[in-house]
FIFITOR-851561 format. One record per residue: x, y, z of N, C-alpha, C in turn. Coordinates in Angstrom, 3 decimals, always signed. Atoms other than C-alpha are relative to their C-alpha. Layout:
FIFITOR-851561
       nx       ny       nz      cax      cay      caz       cx       cy       cz
        X        Y        Z        X        Y        Z        X        Y        Z
...
This chain:
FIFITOR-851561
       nx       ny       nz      cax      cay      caz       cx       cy       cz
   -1.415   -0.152   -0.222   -6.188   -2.378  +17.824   +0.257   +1.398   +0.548
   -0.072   -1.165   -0.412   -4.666   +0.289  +19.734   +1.195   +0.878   -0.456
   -0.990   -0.906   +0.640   -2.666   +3.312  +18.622   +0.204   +1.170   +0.383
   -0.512   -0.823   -0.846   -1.006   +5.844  +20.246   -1.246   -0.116   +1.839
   +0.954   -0.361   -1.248   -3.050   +4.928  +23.473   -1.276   +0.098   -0.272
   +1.465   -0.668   +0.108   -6.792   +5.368  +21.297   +0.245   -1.704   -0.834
   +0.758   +0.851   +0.690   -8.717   +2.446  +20.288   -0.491   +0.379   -1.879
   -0.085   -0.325   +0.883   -8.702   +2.670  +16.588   -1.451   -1.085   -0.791
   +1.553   +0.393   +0.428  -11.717   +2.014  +14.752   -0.486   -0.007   -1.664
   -0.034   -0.476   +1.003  -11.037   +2.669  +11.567   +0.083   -1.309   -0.698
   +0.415   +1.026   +0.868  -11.738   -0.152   +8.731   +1.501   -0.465   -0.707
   -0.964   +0.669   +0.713   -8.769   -2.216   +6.983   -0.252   +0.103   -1.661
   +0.741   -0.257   +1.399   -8.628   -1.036   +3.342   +1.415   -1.049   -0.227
   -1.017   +0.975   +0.811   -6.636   -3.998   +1.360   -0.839   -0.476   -1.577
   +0.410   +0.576   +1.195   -6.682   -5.188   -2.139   +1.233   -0.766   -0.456
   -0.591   +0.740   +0.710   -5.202   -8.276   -3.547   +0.243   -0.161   -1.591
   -0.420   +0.228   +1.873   -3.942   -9.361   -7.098   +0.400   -0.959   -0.005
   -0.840   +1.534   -0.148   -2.598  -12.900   -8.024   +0.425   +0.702   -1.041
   -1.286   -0.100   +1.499   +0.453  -13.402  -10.482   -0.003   -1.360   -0.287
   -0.329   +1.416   +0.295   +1.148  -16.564  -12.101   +1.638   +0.483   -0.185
   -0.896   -0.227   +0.160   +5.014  -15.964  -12.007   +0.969   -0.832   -1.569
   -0.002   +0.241   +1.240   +6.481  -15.683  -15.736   +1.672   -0.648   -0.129
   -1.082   +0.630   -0.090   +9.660  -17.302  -17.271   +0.922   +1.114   +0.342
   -0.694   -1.203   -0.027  +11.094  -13.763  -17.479   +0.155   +0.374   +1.234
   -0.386   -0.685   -1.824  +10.958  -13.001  -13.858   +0.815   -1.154   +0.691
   -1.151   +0.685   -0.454  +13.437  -15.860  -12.829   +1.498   +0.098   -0.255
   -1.141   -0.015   +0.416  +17.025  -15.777  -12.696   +0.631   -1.248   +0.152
   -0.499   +1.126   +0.202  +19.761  -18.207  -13.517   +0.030   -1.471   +1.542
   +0.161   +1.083   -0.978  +19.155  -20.193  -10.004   -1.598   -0.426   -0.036
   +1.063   +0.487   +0.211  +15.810  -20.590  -11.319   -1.278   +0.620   +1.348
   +0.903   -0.379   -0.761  +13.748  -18.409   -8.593   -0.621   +1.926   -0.273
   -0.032   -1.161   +0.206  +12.224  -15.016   -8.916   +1.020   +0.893   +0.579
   -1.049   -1.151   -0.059  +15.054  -12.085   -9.270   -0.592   +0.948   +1.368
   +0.479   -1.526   -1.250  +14.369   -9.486   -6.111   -0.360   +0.712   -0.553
   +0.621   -1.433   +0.641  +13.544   -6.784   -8.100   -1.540   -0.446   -0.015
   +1.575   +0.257   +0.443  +10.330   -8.540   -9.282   -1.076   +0.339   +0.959
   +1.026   -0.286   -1.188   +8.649   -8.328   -5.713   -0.542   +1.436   -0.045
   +0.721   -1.354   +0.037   +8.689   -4.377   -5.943   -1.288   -0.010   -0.923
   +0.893   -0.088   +1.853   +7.028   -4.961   -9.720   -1.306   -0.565   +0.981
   +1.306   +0.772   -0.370   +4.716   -7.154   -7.565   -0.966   +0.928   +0.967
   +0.675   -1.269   -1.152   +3.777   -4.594   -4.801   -0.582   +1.049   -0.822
   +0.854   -1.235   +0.597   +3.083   -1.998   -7.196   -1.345   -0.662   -0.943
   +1.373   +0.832   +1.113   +0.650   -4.591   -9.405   -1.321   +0.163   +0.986
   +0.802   +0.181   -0.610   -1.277   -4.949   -6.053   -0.368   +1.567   +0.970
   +0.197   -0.963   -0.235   -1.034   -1.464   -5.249   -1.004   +0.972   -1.095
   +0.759   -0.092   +1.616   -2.517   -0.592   -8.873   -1.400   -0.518   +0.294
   +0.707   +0.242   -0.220   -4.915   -3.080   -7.505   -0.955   +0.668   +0.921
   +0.648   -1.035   -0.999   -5.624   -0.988   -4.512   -0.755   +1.393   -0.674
   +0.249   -1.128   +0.456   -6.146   +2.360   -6.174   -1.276   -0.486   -1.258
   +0.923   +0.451   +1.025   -8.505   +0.682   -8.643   -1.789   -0.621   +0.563
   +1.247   +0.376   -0.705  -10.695   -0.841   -6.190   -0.819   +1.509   +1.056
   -0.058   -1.216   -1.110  -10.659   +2.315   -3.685   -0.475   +1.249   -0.531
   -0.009   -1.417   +0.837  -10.739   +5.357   -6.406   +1.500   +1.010   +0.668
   -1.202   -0.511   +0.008   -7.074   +5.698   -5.306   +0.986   -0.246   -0.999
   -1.143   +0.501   +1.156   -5.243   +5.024   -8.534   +1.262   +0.888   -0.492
   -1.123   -0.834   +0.903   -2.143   +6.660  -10.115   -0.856   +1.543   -0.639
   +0.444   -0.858   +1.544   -4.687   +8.892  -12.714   -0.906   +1.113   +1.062
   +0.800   -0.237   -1.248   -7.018   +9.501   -9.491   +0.045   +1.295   +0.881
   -0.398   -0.454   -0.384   -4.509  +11.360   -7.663   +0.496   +1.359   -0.659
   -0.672   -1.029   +0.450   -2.891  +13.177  -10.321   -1.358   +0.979   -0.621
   +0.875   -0.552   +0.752   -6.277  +14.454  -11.849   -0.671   +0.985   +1.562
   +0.170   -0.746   -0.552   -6.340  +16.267   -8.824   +1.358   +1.243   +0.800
   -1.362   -0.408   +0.089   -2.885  +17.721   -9.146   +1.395   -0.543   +0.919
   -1.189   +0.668   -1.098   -0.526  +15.712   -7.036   +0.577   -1.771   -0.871
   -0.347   +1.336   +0.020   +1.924  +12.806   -7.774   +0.632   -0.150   +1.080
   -0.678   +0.816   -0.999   +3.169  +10.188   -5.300   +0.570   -0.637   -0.222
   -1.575   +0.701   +0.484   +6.847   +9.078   -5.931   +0.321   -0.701   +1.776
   -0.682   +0.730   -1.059   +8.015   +6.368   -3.640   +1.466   +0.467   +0.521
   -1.061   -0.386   -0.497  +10.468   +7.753   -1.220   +0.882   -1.544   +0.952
   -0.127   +1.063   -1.168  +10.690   +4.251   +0.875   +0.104   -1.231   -0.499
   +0.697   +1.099   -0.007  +10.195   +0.675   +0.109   +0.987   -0.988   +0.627
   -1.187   +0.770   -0.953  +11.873   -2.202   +1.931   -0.931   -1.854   -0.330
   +0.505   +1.330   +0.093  +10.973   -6.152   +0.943   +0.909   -0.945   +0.776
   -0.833   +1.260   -0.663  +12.032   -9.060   +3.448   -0.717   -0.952   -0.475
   +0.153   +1.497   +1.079  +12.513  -12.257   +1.289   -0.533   -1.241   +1.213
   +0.176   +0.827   -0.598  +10.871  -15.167   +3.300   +0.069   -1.333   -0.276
   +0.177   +1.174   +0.977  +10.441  -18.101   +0.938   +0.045   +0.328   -1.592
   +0.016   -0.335   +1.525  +11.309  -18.156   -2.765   -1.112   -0.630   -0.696
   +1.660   +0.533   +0.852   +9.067  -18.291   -5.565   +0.839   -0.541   -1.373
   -0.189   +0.452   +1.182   +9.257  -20.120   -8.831   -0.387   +0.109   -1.245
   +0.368   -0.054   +1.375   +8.752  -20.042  -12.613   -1.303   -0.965   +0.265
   +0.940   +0.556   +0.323   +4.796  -21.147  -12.919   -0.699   -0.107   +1.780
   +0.287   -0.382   -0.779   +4.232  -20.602   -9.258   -1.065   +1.176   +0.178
   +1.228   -0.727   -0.131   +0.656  -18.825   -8.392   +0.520   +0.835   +1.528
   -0.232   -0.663   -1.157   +1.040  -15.984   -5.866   -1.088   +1.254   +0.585
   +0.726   -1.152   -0.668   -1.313  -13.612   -3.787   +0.521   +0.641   +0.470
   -0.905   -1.380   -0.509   +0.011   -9.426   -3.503   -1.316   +0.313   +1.064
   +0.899   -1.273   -0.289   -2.135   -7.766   -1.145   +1.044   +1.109   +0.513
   -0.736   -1.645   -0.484   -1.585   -3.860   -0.246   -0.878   -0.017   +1.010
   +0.419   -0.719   -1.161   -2.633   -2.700   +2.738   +0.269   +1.418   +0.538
   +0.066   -1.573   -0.715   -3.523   +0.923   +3.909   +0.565   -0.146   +0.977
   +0.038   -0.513   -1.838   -1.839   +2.333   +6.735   -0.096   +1.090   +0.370
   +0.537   -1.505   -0.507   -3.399   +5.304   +7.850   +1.171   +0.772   +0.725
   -1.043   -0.984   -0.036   -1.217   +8.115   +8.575   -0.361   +1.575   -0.016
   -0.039   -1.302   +0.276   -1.489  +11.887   +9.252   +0.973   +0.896   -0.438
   -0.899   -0.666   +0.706   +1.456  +12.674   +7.811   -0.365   +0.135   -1.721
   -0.157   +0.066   +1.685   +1.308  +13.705   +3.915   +0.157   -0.994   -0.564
   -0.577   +1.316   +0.338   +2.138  +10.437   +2.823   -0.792   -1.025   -0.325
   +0.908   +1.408   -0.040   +0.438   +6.938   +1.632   +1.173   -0.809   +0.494
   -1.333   +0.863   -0.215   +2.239   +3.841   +3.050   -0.958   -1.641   -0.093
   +0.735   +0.898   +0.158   +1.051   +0.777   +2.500   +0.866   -1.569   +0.173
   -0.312   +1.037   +0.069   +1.693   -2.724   +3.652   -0.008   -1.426   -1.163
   +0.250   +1.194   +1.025   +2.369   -5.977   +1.359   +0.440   -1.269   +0.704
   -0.152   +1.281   +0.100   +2.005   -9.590   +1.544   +0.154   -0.981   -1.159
   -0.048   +1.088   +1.819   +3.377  -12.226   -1.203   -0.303   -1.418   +0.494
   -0.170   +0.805   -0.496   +1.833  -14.915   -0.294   +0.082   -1.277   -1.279
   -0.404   +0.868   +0.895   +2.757  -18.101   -2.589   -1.301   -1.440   +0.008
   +1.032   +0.648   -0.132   -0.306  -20.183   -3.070   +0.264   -1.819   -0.767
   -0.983   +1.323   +0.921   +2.011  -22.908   -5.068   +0.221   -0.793   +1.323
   -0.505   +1.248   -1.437   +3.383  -24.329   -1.124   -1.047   +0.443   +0.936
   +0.656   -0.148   -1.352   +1.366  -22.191   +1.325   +0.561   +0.925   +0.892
   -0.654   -1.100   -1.183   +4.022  -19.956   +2.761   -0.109   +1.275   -0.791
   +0.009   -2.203   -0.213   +4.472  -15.724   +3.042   +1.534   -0.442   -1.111
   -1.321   -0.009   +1.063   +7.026  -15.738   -0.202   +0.565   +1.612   +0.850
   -0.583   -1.399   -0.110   +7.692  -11.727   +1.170   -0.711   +0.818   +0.667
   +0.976   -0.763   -0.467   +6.345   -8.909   +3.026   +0.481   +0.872   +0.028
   -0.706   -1.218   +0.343   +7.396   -5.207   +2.546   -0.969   +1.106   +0.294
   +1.097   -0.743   +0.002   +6.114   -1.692   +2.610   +0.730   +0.878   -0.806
   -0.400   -1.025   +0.892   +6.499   +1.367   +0.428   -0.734   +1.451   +0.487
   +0.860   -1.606   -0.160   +5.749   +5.227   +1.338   +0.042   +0.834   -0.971
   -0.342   -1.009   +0.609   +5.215   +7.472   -0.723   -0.464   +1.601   +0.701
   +0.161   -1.393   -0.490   +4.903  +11.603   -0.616   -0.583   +0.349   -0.813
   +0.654   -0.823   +0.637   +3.032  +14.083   -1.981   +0.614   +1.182   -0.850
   -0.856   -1.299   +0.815   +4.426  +16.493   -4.649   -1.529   +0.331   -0.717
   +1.128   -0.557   +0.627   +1.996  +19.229   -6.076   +0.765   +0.683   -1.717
   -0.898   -0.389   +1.482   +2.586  +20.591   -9.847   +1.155   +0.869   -0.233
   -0.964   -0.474   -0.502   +5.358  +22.218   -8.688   +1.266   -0.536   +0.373
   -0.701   +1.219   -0.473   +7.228  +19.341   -7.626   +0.453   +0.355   +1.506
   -0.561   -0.205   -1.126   +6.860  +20.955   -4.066   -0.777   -1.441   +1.030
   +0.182   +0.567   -0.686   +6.646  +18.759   -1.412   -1.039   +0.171   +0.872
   +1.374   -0.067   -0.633   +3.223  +18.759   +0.551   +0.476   -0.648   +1.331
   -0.437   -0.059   -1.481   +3.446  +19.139   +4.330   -0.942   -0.429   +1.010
   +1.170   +0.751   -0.377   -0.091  +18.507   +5.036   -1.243   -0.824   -1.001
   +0.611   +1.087   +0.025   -2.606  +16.082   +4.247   -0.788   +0.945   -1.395
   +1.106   -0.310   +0.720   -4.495  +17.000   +0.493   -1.114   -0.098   +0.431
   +1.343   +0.237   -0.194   -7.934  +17.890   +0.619   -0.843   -1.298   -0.441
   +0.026   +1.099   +0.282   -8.530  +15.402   -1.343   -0.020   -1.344   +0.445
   -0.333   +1.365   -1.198   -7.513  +12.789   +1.027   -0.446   -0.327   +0.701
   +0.613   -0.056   -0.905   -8.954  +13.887   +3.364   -1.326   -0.376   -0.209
   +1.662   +0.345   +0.527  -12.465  +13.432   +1.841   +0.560   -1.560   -0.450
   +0.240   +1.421   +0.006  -11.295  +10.100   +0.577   -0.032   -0.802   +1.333
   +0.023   +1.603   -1.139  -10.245   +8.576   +3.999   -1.604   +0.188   +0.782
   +1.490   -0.198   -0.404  -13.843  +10.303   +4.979   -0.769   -0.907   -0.455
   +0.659   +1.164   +0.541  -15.553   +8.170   +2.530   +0.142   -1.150   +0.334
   -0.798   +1.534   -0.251  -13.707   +5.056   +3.331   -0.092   -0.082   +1.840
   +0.685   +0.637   -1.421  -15.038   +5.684   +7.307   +1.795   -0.110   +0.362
   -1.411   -0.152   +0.056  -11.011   +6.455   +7.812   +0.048   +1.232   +0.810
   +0.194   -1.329   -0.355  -11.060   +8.461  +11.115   +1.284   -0.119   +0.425
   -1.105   -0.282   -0.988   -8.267   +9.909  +12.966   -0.077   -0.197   +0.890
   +0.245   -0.319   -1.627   -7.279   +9.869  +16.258   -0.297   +1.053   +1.025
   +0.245   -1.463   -0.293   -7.782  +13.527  +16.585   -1.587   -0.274   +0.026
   +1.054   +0.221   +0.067  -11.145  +13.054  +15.395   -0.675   -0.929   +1.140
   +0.408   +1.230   -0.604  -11.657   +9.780  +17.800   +0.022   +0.710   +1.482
   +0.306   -0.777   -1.576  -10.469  +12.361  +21.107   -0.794   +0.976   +0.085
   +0.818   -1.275   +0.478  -12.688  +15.095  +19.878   -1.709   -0.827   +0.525
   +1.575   +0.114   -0.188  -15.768  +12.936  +19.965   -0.114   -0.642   +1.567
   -0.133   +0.970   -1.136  -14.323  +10.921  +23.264   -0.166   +0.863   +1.230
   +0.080   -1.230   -0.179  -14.087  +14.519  +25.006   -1.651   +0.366   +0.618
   +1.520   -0.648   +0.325  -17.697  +15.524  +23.716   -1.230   -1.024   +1.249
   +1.065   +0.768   -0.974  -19.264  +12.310  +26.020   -0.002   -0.188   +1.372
């Protein structure tokens, strides 16, 4: 896929989660409440950080939390009480300070996309200042994870 004009090469980091959807997450028309989807994005985001060594505990044990400044869910198909559903998160790489991550709800009860949304968050250091560039930290993870830039991608494109 291409991005800003550079062939991007970089690997698809996603992690799923199923829900069996509970009585408590329906409201009186009998379908899951809106709110629940966020609850659901962050279950499969939880999932992400767990599979990845990006978790909540991960981040902060290297002094930074990431408070959602963003999130946005478009409802596609409703879901039901006892209804089975697949969250995935999806990375989206970014040189800004920031994680952002794509979601899919997909509803494995009919077959359709129940929702699809995304959420960004930012970087605050123990300070609660706002981080402008990219943790070191990060940087070595998207290294590990084969997570190059496009800087990196004209640098070596340059070199041949």
């Amino acid at each position: 896929m291409k991005k800003n004009g550079q062939l991007n090469t970089s690997p698809v980091l996603s992690a799923t989660t199923g829900i069996t959807v509970r009585f408590s997450e329906v409201d009186s028309l009998r379908v899951v409440w809106h709110g629940h989807y966020i609850k659901y994005f962050e279950d499969a985001r939880e999932a992400f950080g767990v599979q990845y060594g990006l978790g909540y505990l991960d981040v902060f044990s290297h002094g930074f939390v990431t408070p959602i400044v963003r999130s946005i869910c478009e409802h596609k198909s409703p879901i039901h009480y006892g209804d089975t559903v697949e969250v995935e998160a999806r990375y989206i790489d970014t040189q800004a300070a920031k994680l952002v991550f794509h979601y899919t709800v997909h509803n494995k009860s009919t077959g359709k996309i129940a929702a699809t949304g995304e959420t960004v968050q930012v970087f605050l250091d123990n300070n609660n200042e706002l981080m402008l560039t990219l943790p070191e930290f990060l940087i070595a993870w998207k290294q590990r994870w084969g997570i190059r830039n496009n800087q990196e991608t004209r640098k070596e494109e340059q070199q041949v």
